[in-house]
N, C-alpha and C positions, 0 to 999 in steps of 0.2 A: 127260323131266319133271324130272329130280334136277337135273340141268344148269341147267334154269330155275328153279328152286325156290335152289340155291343161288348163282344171278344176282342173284332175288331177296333174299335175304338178304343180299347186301353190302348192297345198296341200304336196307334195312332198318336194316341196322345204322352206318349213315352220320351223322354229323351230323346231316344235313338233309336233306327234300325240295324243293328250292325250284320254287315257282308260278314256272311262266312266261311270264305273264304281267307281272310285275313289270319285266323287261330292255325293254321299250318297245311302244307302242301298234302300232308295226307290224311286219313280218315280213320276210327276205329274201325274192325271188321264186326264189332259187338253194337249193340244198340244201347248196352248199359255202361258202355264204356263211356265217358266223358273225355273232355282234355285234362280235367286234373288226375286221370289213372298217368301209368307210365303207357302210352300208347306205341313208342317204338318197340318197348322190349315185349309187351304183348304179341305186339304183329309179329315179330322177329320168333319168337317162340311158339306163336301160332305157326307161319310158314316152314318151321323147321321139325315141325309135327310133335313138339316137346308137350304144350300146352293149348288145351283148346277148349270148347265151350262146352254147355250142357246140349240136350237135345232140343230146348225150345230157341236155342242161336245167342244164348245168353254167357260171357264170360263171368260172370260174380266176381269181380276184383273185391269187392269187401266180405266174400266168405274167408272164413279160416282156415290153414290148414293142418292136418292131423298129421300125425308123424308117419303112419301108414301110407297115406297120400303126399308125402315130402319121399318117401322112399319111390312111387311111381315117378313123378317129376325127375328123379336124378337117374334111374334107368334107364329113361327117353332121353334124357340129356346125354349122359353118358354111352347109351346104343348098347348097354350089358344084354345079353343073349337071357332076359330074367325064365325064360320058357325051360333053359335047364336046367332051371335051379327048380322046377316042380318039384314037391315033396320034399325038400330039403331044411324048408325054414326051424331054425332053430330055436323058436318062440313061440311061445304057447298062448298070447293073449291073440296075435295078426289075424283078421277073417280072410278065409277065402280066397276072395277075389286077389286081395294082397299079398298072401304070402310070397309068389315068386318074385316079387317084386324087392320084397325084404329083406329074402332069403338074397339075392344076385349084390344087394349091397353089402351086405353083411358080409359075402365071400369075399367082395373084392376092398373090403376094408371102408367101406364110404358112412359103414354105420354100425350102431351097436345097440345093445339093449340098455336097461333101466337096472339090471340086477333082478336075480333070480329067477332068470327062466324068462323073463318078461320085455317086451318090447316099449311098452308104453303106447301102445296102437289105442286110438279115442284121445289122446291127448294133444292139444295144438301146440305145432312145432314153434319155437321159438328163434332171434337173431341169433343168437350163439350156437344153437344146433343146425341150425340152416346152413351160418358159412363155416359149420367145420366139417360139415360134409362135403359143400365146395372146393376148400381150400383140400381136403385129403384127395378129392377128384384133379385138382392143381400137382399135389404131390407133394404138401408140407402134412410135417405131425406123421411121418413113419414111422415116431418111435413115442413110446411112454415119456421120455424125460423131456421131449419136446415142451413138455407143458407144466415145468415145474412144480412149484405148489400150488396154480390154480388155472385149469382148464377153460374156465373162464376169460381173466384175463390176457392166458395167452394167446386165445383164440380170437378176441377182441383188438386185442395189439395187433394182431398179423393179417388177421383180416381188414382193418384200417387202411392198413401201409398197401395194402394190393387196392383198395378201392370195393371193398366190396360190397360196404355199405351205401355208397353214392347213392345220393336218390333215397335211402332209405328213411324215411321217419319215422324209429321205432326205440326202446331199448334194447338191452341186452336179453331182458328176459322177456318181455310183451310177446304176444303170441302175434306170426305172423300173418297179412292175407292172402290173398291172391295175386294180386295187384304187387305187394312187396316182393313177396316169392319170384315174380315175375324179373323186376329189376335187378335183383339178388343173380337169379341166374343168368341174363344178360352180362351182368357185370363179369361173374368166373369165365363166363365165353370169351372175352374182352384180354381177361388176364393174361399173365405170363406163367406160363408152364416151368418147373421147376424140379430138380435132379440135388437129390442131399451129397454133401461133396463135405460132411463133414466128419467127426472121428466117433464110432460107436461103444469108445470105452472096452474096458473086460470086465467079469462077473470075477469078481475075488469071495471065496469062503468065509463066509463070518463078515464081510463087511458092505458085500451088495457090488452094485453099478459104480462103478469108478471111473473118471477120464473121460465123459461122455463129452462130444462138443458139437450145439445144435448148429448146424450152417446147410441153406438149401440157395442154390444157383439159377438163376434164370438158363432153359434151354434154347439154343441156339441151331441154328439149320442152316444151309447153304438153299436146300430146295424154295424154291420161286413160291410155294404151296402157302410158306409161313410169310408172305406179306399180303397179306390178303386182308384184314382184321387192321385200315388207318383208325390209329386217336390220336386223344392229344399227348397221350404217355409217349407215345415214341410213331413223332410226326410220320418218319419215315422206316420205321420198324425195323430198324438195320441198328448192330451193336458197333462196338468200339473197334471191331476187329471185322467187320464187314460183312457180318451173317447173321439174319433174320430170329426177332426173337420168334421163338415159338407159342402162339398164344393157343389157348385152349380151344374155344372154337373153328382154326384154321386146322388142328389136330383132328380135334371130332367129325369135319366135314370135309376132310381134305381137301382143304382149298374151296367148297364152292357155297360156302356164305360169307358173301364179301361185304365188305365195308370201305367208302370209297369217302376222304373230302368231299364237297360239292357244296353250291346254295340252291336254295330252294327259287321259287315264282317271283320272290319279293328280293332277290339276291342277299338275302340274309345267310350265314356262314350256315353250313349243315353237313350233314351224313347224308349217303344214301348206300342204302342195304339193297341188296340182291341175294339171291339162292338159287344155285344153279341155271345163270342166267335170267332167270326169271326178277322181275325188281318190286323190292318190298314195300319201299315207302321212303322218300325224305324228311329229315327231322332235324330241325332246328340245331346248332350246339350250342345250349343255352350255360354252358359253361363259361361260352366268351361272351354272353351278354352282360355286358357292365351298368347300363340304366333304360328305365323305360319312360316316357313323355309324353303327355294326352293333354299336353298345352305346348303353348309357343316354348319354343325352344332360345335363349340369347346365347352370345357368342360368349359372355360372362359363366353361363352355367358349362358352356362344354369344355372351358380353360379351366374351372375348378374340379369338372369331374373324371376331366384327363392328363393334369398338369403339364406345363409348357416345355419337360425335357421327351415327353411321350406324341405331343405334338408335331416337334421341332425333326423328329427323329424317322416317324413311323408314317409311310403312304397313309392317304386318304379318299376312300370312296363311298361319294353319297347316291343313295341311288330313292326314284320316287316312286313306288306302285313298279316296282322290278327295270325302272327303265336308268340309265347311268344319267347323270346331270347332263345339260345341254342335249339331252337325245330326242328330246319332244316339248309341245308348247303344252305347258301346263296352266294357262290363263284358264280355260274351262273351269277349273278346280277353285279358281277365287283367290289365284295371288300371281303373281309377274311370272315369266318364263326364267327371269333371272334369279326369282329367290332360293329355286334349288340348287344354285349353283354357290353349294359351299365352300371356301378355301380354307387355308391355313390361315390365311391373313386376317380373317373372320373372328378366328378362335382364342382369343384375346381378351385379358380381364377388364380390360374399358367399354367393349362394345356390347351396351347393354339391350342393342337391338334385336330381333328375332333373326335367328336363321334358318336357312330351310323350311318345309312346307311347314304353313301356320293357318291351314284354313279350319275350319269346324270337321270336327272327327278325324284328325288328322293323330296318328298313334308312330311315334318316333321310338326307333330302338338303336342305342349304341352298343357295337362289338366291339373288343382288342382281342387281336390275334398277338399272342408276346409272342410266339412262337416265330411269327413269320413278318413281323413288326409290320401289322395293318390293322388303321381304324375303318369302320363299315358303320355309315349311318342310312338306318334305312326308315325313310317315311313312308308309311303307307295309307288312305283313305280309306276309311270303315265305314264310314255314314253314309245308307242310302238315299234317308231321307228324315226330316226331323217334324216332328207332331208342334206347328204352331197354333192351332186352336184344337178344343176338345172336340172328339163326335159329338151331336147333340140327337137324341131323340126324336124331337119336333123339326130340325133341318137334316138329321141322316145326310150329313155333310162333314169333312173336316178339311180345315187347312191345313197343309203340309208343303216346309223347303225341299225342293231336291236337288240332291249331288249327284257327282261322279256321270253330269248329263252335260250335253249342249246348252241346257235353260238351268244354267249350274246357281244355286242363291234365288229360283225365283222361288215365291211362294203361289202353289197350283190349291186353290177348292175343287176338293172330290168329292164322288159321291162313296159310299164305303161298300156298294156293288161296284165300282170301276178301278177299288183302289188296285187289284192284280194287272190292270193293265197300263197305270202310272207308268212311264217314264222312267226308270232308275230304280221302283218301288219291286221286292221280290213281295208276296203274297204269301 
């Protein structure tokens, strides 16, 4: 009991409690998973049965993966039928359990060997090898000249321009994890499916390939199927000529993992995923998150961090702990019912005052939507409660403020057996 008592007392005496709630509407399905893995495209490829855990309920986002095990990943992604390719594999280092796996890529072009009969199976797969198996399951790189004099860079180039590295922190050659792997395949899901529409040359005697010309087309669809997959690439997923690009994931699942606009609990801009009506998780788009604030905010800093034609131009909604301004009295919280009520008029290089919520643990986040020309400022309250005196041993007592309460600012002495039952205090 001393042991827990003075566990509890760091914690006591810490800065901060923070709600956790606040780090996002949804949760890892992993234990080992954290917020800084990619936790959408985890779930997303958990739920779509592509990627999943070990047997003790563990994701390993920081294991590696081997080229053998990059060849299962794209099988489930891609739904190849690897069961007929038994006995087929045409490499002689793949164990076992892999080969139909590598044999179903290998047929359908997704992947190849190292030279000589060999796979490169035990070795970890790399960013360059990962999205050019993506980008060939997209449908670029159907030909040899595709890729000039180096396979590398053109694979580097084209996977950019699609997004396929988004999210990713790696090089070209670094070997990938789990966790990247993840986002990597999220992202080809995401893409636009593509149809070569360009010229394949003739083979002349004595002088080779002539007149080749690389050009691949986004495919397009009239069916209802291919909107299904909203980003920010194409708000409304409709081309120039009124028909649906076709992204890869709406292909793979015909229509039913969908991707829809939305905001999250804190009305912060997001996604929300579902799978055959079932709903995956909403997730932030931290794409349109332009700054973040763990202090008072002035009307000076958000004229400098949004300039005054982005102001002047683009709606404004602020919103406090998910509620729209004016929709409740936020006196509780330790500052007027009127300070959340931001305007444009506010957002001005003179007014060097605070805007918006400014109380303790109070975590500000501004969005721009260019897309749809709207700024989203969202305050939200993190702090349970805040450690003003240490536990002490001899008083097995500690002072603590607490928030997000009706006795919002006061300071309570606990006993550190009574702290779960504090007021506003999780345990």
């Amino acid at each position: 009991m001393r042991n827990l008592k003075r566990a509890l007392s760091l914690a006591l005496a810490s800065v901060m409690l923070l709600g956790m709630m606040v780090v996002g509407s949804s949760a890892a399905g992993y234990p080992d998973v954290s917020e800084e893995e990619n936790i959408e495209a985890i779930e997303v490829l958990q739920s779509v049965g592509v990627m999943e855990g070990d047997n003790n309920g563990n994701f390993n986002p920081d294991d590696y993966v081997t080229r053998e095990q990059m060849a299962v990943i794209m099988s489930k992604l891609l739904n190849l039928d690897y069961n007929y390719y038994q006995g087929t594999n045409p490499f002689s280092d793949v164990p076992a359990w892999a080969a139909p796996y590598v044999a179903a890529c290998a047929a359908n072009g997704i992947t190849s060997g190292i030279g000589g009969g060999m796979y490169g199976a035990g070795q970890n797969v790399n960013a360059v090898q990962a999205a050019l198996m993506m980008l060939k399951a997209l449908g670029y790189f159907q030909y040899q000249d595709d890729f000039g004099d180096s396979y590398i860079l053109a694979t580097v180039k084209q996977a950019t321009e699609v997004g396929m590295f988004a999210g990713i922190d790696s090089n070209a050659q670094q070997a990938l994890t789990r966790n990247e792997v993840a986002q990597m395949a999220l992202n080809a899901l995401k893409a636009d499916m593509v149809t070569f529409t360009g010229d394949v040359g003739i083979e002349l005697p004595n002088v080779g390939h002539v007149g080749y010309k690389s050009e691949y087309t986004p495919r397009t669809s009239t069916d209802p199927k291919y909107n299904r997959l909203i980003d920010n690439k194409h708000s409304s997923d409709i081309d120039h000529s009124g028909q649906y690009y076709c992204q890869l994931g709406e292909e793979l699942y015909n229509g039913n993992l969908v991707k829809r606009i939305d905001s999250d609990i804190f009305e912060r801009p997001s996604y929300t995923w579902t799978y055959k009506t079932e709903k995956i998780g909403t997730y932030v788009d931290r794409e349109k998150l332009l700054h973040t604030y763990t202090t008072a905010v002035s009307g000076r800093d958000m004229y400098d961090l949004l300039n005054n034609i982005t102001i002047r131009d683009y709606d404004l909604e602020v919103y406090v702990d998910g509620h729209a301004a004016g929709e409740s009295d936020y006196t509780q919280y330790g500052y007027d019912s009127t300070d959340e009520d931001i305007a444009v008029n506010d957002l001005v290089r003179s007014n060097t005052d605070s805007v918006g919520a400014t109380a303790d643990g109070v975590l500000t986040e501004v969005y721009l939507d260019r897309d749809n020309e709207i700024i989203t400022i969202a305050s939200i309250h993190t702090w349970l409660a805040q450690g003003v005196s240490a536990y002490s041993e001899t008083r097995e007592s500690a002072t603590m403020k607490v928030y997000m309460t009706s006795e919002n600012g006061t300071n309570k002495t606990v006993s550190v057996d009574d702290v779960p039952e504090v007021e506003g205090v999780a345990a």
